[in-house]
KEKOLTOR-904643 format. One record per atom (N, C-alpha, C): x, y, z; chain; residue number from 1; atom name. Coordinates in Angstrom, 1 decimal, padded with zeros to 4 digits. Example, Ala and Ser with C-alpha at 12.3 -4.5 7.8 and 13.67 -1.06 7.14 Angstrom:
// KEKOLTOR-904643
+--------+--------+--------+--------+-----+-------+
:      u :      v :      w : cadena : num : atomo :
+--------+--------+--------+--------+-----+-------+
:  013.2 : -005.7 :  007.8 :      A :   1 :     N :
:  012.3 : -004.5 :  007.8 :      A :   1 :    CA :
:  013.2 : -003.3 :  007.8 :      A :   1 :     C :
:  012.8 : -002.2 :  007.1 :      A :   2 :     N :
:  013.7 : -001.1 :  007.1 :      A :   2 :    CA :
:  012.9 :  000.0 :  007.9 :      A :   2 :     C :
+--------+--------+--------+--------+-----+-------+
This chain:
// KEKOLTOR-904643
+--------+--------+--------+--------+-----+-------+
:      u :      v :      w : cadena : num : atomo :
+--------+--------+--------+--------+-----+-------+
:  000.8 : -001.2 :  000.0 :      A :   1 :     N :
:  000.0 :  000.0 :  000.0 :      A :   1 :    CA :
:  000.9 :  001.2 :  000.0 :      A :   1 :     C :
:  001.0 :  002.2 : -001.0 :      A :   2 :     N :
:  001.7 :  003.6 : -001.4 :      A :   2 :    CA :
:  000.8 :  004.6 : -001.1 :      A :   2 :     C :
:  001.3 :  005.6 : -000.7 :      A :   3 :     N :
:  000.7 :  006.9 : -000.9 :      A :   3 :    CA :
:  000.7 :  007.0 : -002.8 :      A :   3 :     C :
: -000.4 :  008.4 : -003.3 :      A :   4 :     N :
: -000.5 :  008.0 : -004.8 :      A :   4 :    CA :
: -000.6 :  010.0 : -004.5 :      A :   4 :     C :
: -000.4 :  010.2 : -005.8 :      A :   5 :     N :
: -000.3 :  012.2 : -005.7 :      A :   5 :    CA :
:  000.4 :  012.9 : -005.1 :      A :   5 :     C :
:  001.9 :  012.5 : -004.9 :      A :   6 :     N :
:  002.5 :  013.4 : -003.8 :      A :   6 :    CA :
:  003.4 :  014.5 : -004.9 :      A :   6 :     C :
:  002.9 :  015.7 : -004.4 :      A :   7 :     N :
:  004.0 :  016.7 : -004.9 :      A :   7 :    CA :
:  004.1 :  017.8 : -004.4 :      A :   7 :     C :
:  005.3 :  018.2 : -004.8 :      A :   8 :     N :
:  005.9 :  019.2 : -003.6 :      A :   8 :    CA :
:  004.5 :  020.3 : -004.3 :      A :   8 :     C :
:  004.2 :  021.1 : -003.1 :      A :   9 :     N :
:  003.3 :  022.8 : -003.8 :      A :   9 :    CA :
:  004.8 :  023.5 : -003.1 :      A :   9 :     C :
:  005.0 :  023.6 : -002.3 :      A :  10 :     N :
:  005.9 :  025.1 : -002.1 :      A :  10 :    CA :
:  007.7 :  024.7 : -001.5 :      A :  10 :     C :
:  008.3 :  025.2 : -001.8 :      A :  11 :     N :
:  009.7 :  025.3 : -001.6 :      A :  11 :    CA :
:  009.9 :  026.4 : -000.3 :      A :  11 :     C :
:  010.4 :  025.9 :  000.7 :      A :  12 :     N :
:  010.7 :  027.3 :  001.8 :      A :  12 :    CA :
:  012.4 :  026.7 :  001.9 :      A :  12 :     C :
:  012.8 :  028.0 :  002.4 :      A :  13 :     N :
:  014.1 :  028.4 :  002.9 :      A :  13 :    CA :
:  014.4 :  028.5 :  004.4 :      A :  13 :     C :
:  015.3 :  028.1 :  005.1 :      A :  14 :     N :
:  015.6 :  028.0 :  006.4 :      A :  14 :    CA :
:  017.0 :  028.1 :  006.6 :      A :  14 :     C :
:  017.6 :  029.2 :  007.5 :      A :  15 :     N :
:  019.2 :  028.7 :  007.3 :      A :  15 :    CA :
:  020.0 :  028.9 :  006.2 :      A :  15 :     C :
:  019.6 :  028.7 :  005.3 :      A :  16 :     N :
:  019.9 :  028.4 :  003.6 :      A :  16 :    CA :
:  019.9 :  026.9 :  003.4 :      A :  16 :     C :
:  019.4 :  026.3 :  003.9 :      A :  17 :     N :
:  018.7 :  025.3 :  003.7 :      A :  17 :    CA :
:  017.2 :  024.8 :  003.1 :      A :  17 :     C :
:  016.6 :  024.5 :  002.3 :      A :  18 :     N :
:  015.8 :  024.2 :  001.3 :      A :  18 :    CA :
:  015.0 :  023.3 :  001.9 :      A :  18 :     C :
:  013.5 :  023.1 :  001.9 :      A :  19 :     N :
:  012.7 :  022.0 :  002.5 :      A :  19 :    CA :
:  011.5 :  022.4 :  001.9 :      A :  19 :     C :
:  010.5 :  021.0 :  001.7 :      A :  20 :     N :
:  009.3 :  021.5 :  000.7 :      A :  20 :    CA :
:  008.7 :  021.1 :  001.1 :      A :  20 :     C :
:  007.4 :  021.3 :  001.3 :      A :  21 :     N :
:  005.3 :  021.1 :  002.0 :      A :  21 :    CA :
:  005.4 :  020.4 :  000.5 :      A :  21 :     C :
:  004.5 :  019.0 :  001.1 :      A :  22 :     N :
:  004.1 :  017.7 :  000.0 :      A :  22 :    CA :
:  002.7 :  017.9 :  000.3 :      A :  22 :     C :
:  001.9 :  017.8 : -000.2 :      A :  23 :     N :
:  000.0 :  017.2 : -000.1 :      A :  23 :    CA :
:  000.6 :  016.0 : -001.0 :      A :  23 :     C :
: -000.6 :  015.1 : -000.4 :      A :  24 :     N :
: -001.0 :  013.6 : -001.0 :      A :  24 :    CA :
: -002.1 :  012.7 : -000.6 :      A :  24 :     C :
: -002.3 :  012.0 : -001.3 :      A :  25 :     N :
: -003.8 :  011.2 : -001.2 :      A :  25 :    CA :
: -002.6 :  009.9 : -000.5 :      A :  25 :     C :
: -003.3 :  009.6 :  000.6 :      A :  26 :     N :
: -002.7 :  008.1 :  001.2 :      A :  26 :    CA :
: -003.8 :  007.1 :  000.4 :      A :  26 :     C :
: -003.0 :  005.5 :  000.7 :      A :  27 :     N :
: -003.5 :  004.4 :  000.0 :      A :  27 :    CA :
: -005.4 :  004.4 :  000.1 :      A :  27 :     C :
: -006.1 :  005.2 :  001.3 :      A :  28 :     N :
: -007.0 :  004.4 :  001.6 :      A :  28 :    CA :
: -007.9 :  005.8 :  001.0 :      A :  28 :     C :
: -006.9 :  007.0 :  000.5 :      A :  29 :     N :
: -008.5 :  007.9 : -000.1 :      A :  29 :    CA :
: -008.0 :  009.2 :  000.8 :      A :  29 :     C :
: -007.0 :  009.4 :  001.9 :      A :  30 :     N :
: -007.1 :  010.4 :  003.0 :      A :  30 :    CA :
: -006.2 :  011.3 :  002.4 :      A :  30 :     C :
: -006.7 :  012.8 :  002.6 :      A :  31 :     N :
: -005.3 :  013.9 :  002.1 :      A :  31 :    CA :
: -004.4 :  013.9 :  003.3 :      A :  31 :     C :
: -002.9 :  013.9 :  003.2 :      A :  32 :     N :
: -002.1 :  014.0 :  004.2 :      A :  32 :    CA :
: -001.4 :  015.2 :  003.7 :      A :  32 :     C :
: -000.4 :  015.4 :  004.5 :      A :  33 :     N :
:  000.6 :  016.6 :  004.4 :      A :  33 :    CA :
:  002.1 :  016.7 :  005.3 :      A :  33 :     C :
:  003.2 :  017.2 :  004.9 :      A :  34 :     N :
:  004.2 :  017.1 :  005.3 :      A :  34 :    CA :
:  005.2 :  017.8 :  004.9 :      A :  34 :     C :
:  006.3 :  018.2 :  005.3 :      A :  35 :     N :
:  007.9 :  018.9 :  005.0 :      A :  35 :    CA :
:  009.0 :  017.7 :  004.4 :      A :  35 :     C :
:  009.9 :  017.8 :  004.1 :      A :  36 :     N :
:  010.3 :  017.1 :  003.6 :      A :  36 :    CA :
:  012.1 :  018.3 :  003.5 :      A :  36 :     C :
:  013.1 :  018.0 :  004.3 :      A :  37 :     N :
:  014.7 :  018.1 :  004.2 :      A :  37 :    CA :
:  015.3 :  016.9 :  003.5 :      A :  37 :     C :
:  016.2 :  017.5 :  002.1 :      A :  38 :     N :
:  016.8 :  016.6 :  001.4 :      A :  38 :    CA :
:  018.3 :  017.3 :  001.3 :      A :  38 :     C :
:  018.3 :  018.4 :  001.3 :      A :  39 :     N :
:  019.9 :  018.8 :  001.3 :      A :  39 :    CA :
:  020.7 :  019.7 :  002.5 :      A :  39 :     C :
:  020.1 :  019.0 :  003.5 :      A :  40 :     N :
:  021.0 :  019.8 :  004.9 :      A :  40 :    CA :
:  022.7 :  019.9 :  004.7 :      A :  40 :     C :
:  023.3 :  021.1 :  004.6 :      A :  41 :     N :
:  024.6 :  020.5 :  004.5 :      A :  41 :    CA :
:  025.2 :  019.3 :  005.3 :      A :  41 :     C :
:  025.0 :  019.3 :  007.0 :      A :  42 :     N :
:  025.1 :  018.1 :  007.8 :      A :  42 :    CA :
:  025.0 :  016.6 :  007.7 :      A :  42 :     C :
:  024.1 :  016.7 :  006.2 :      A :  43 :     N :
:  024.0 :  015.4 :  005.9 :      A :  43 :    CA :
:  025.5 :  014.9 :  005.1 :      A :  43 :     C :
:  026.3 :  015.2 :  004.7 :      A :  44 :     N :
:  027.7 :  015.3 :  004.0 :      A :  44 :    CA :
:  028.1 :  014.8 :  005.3 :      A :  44 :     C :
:  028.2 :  015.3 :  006.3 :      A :  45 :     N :
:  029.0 :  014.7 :  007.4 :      A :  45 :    CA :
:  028.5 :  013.7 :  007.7 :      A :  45 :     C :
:  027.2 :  013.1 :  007.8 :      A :  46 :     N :
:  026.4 :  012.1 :  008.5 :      A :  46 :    CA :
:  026.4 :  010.7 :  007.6 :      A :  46 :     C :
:  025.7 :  011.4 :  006.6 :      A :  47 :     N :
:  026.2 :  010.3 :  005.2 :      A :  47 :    CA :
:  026.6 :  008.9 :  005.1 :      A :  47 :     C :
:  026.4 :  007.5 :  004.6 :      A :  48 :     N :
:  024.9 :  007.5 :  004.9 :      A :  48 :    CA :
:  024.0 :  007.3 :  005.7 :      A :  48 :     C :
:  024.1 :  007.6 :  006.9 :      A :  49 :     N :
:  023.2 :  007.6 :  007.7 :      A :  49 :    CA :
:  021.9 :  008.4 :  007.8 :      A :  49 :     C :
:  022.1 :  009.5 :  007.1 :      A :  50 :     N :
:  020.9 :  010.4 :  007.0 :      A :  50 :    CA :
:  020.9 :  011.7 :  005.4 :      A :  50 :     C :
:  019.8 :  010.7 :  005.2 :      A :  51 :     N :
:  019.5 :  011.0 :  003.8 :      A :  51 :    CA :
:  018.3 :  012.3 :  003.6 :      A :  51 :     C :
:  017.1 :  012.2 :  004.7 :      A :  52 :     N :
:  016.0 :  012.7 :  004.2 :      A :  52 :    CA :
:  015.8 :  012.9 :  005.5 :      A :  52 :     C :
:  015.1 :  014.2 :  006.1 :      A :  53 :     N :
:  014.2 :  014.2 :  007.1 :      A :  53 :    CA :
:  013.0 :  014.5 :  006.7 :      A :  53 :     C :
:  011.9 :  013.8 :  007.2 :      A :  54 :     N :
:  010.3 :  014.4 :  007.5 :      A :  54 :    CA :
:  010.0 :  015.1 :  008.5 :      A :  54 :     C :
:  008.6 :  015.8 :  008.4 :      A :  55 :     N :
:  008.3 :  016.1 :  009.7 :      A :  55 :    CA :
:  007.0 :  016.6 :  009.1 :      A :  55 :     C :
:  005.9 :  016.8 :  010.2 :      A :  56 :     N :
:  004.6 :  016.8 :  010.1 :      A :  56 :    CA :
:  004.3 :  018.1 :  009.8 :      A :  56 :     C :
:  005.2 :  018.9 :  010.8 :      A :  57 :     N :
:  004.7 :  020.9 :  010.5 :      A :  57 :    CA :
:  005.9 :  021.3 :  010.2 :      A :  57 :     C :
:  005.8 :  022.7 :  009.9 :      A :  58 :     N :
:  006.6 :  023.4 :  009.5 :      A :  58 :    CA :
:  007.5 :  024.3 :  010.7 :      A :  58 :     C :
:  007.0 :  024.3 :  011.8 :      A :  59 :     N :
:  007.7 :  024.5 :  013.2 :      A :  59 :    CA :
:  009.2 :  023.2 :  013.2 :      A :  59 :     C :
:  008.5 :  022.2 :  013.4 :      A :  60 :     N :
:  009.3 :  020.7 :  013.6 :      A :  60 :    CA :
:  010.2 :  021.0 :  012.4 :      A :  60 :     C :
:  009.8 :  021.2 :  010.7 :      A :  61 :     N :
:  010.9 :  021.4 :  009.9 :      A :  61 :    CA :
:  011.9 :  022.0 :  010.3 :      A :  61 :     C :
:  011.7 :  023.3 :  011.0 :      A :  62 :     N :
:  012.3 :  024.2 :  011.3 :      A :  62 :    CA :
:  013.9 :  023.8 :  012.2 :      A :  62 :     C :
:  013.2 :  023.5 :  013.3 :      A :  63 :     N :
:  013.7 :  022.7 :  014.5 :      A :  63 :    CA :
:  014.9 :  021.9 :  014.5 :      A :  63 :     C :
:  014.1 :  021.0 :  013.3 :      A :  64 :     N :
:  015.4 :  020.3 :  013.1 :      A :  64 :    CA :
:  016.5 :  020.4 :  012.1 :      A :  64 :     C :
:  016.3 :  021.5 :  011.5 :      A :  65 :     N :
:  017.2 :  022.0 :  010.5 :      A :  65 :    CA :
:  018.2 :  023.3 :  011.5 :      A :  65 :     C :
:  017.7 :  023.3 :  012.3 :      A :  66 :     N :
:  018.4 :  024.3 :  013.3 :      A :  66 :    CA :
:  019.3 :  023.1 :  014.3 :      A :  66 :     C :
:  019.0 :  021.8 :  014.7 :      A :  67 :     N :
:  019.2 :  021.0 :  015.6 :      A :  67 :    CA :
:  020.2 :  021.2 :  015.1 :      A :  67 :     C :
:  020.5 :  020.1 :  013.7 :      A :  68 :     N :
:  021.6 :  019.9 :  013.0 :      A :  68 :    CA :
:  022.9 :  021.0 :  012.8 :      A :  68 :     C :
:  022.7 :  022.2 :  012.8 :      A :  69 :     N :
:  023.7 :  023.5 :  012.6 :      A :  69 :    CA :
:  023.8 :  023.6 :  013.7 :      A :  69 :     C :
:  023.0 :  023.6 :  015.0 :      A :  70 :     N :
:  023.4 :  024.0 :  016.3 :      A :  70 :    CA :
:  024.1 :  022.7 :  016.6 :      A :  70 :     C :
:  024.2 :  021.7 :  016.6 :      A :  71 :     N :
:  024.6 :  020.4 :  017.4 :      A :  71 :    CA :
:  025.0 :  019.6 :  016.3 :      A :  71 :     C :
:  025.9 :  020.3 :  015.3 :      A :  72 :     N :
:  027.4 :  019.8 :  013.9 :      A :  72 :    CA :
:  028.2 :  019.2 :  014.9 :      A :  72 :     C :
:  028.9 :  019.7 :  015.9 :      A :  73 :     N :
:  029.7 :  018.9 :  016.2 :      A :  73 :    CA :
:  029.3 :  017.5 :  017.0 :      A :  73 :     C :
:  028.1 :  017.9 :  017.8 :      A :  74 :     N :
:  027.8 :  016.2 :  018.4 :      A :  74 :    CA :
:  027.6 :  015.3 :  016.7 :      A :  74 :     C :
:  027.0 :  015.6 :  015.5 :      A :  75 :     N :
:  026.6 :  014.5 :  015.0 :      A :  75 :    CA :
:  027.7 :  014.3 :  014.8 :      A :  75 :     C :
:  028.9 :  015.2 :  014.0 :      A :  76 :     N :
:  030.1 :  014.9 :  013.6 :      A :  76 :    CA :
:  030.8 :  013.7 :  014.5 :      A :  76 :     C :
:  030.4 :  014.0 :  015.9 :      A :  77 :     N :
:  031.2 :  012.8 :  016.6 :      A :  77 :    CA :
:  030.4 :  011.4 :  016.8 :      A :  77 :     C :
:  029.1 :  011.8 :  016.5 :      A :  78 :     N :
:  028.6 :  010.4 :  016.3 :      A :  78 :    CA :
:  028.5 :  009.8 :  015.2 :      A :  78 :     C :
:  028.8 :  010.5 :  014.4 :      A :  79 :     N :
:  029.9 :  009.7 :  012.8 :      A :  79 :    CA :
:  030.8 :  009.1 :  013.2 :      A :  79 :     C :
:  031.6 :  009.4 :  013.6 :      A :  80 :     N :
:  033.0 :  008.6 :  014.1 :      A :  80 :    CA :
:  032.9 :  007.3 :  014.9 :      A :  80 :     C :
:  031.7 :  008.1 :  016.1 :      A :  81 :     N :
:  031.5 :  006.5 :  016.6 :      A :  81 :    CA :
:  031.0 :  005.5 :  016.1 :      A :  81 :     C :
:  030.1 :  005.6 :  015.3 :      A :  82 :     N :
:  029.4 :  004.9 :  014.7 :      A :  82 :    CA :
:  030.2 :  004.0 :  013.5 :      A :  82 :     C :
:  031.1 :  004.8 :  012.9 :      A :  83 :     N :
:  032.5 :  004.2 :  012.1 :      A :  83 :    CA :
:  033.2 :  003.4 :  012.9 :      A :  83 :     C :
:  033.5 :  004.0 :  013.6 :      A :  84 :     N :
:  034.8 :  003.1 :  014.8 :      A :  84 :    CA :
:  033.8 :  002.0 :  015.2 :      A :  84 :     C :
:  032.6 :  001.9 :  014.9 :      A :  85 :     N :
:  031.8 :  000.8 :  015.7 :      A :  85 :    CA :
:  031.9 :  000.0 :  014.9 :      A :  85 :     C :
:  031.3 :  000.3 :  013.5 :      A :  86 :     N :
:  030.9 : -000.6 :  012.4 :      A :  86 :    CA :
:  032.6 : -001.7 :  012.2 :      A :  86 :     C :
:  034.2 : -000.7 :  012.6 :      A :  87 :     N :
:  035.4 : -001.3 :  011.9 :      A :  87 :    CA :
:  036.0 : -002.1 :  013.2 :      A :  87 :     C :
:  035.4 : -002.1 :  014.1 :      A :  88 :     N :
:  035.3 : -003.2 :  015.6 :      A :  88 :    CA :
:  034.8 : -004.0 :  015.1 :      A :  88 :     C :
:  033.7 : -004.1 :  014.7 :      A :  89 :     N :
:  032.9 : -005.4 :  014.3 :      A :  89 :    CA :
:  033.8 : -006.3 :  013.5 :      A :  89 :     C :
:  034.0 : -005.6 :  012.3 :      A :  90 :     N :
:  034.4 : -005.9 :  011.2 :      A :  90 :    CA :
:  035.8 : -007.3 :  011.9 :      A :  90 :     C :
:  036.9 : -005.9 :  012.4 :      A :  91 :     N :
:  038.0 : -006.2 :  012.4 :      A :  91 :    CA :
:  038.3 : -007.3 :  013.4 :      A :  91 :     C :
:  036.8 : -007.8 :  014.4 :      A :  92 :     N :
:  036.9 : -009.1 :  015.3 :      A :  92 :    CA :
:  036.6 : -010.2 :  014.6 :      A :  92 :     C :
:  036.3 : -010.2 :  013.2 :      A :  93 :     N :
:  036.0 : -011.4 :  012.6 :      A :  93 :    CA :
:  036.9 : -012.3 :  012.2 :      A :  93 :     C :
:  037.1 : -013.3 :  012.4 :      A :  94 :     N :
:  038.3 : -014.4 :  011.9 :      A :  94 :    CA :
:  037.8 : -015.0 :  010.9 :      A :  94 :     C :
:  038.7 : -015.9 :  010.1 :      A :  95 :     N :
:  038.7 : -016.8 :  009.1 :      A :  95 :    CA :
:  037.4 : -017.7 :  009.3 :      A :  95 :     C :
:  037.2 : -017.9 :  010.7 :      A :  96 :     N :
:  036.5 : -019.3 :  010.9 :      A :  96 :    CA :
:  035.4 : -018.5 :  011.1 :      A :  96 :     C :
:  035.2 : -017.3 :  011.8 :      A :  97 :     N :
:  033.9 : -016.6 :  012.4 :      A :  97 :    CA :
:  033.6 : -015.5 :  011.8 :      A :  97 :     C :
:  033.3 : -015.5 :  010.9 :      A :  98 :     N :
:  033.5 : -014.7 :  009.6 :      A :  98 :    CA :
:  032.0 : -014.0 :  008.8 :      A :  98 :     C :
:  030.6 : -014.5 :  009.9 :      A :  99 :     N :
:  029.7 : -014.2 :  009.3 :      A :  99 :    CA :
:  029.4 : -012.7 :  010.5 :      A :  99 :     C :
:  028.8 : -011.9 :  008.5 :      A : 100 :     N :
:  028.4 : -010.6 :  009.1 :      A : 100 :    CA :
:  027.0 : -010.2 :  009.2 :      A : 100 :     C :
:  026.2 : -010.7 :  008.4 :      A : 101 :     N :
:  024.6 : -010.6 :  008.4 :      A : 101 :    CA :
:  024.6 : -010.0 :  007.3 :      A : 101 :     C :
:  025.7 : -009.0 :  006.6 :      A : 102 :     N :
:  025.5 : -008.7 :  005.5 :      A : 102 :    CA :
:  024.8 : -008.7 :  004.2 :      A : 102 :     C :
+--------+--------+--------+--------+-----+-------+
């Protein structure tokens, strides 16, 4: 089951950051609505871990396009952790024990 009709109506600016109000018909007939963040510069640091934010209002768009600029350096370091986690994993694997779930 898809949502069917989604397109951006308006483009707003935040920051210098870019975010767009969607209307769309859900699977079952209902009009919904939403924001939509696709080019946060922060996402370059985060990458891929965060591609796209949603959010229901345009307050919450807001919010979190400001989280990201205000609090660059925590995500920046939970990039790293999150690296250094993924190359632990990795790097405990032996010849014999070698499955990743991959």
């Amino acid at each position: 089951m898809t949502s069917t009709n989604m397109s951006a109506i308006k483009t707003f600016t935040h920051r210098g950051v870019d975010y767009d109000y969607h209307e769309w018909t859900t699977w079952n007939g209902k009009p919904a609505s939403g924001y939509t963040i696709t080019n946060h510069p922060t996402f370059a640091i985060t990458s891929p871990r965060v591609q796209q934010l949603s959010t229901q209002t345009k307050e919450q768009a807001i919010a979190k396009i400001d989280d990201y600029f205000d609090r660059e350096d925590h995500y920046k370091e939970m990039a790293k952790l999150h690296d250094a986690g993924c190359q632990a994993y990795y790097d405990s694997k032996t010849r014999w024990d070698n499955f990743t779930g991959d």
